[in-house]
N, C-alpha and C positions, 0 to 999 in steps of 0.2 A: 138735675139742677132744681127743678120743680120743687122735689121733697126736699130739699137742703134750705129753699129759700122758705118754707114753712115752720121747718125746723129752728133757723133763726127769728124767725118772726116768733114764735111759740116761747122761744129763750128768752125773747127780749119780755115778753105778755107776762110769762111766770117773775118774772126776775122783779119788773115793777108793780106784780100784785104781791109780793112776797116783801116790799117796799113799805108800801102799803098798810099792810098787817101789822108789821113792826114798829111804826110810827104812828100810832092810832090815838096817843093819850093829848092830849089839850095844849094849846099854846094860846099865849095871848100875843097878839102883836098892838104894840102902841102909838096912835098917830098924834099928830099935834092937836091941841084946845084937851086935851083929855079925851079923848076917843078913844076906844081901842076894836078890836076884831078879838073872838076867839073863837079858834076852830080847830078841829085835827090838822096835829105835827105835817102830813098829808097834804091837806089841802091848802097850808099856808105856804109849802117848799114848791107845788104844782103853780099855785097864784105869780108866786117871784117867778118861776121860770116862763110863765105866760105871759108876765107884764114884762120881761127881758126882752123878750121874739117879738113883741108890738114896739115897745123902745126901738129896737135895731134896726126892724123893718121903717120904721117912719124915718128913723135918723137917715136912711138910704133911697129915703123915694126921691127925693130931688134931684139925687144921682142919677137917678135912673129916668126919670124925666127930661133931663137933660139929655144923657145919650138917645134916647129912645127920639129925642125930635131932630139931633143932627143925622142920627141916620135915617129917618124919614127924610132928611133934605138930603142925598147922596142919590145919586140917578139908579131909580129901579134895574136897568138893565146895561148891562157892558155890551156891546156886541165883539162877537168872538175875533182872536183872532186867526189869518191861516197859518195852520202849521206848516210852514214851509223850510223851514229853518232858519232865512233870512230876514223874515219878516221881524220890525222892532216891533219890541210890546213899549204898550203907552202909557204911561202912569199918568194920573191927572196932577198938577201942580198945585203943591200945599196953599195956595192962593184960592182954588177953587174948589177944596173942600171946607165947610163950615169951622169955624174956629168951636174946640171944647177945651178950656182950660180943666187943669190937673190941679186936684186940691191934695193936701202933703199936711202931715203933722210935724 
């Protein structure tokens, strides 16, 4: 399993320097006021998909912020219950867990 997970790591390495290679010749990208960047075909397609993964991750921190503090307020610990077979289990009532609204497109 070892030498297989290498072997895909190694496919994926070749694959994006052989990327790479083949995209080498000059782009210009143009921003507004007249500005522009020019750099290898490369390193302008690497930039979009690094400036994507920071967009997306930011767009989802508040999300995550969000959950990350209602379950800090959810009690550390349950204590168990016995398995005895009769025993009810207890759910706590949607009253006393933290409200997290659902956002929807």
């Amino acid at each position: 399993m070892k030498y297989l997970l290498w072997l895909l790591k190694a496919a994926i390495f070749f694959t994006l320097f052989a990327f790479a290679l083949n995209n080498q010749q000059d782009a210009t990208v143009y921003f507004f006021f007249g500005t522009s960047w020019r750099a290898p075909l490369v390193l302008v397609v690497l930039a979009a998909f690094a400036g994507g993964l920071v967009t997306g991750a930011l767009g989802m921190l508040p999300g995550w912020w969000k959950h990350r503090s209602a379950a800090a307020q959810l009690p550390a610990h349950v204590p168990p219950v016995a398995n005895t077979g009769t025993a009810p289990i207890t759910v706590p009532a949607a009253a006393d867990l933290p409200a997290v609204r659902q956002h929807g497109l």
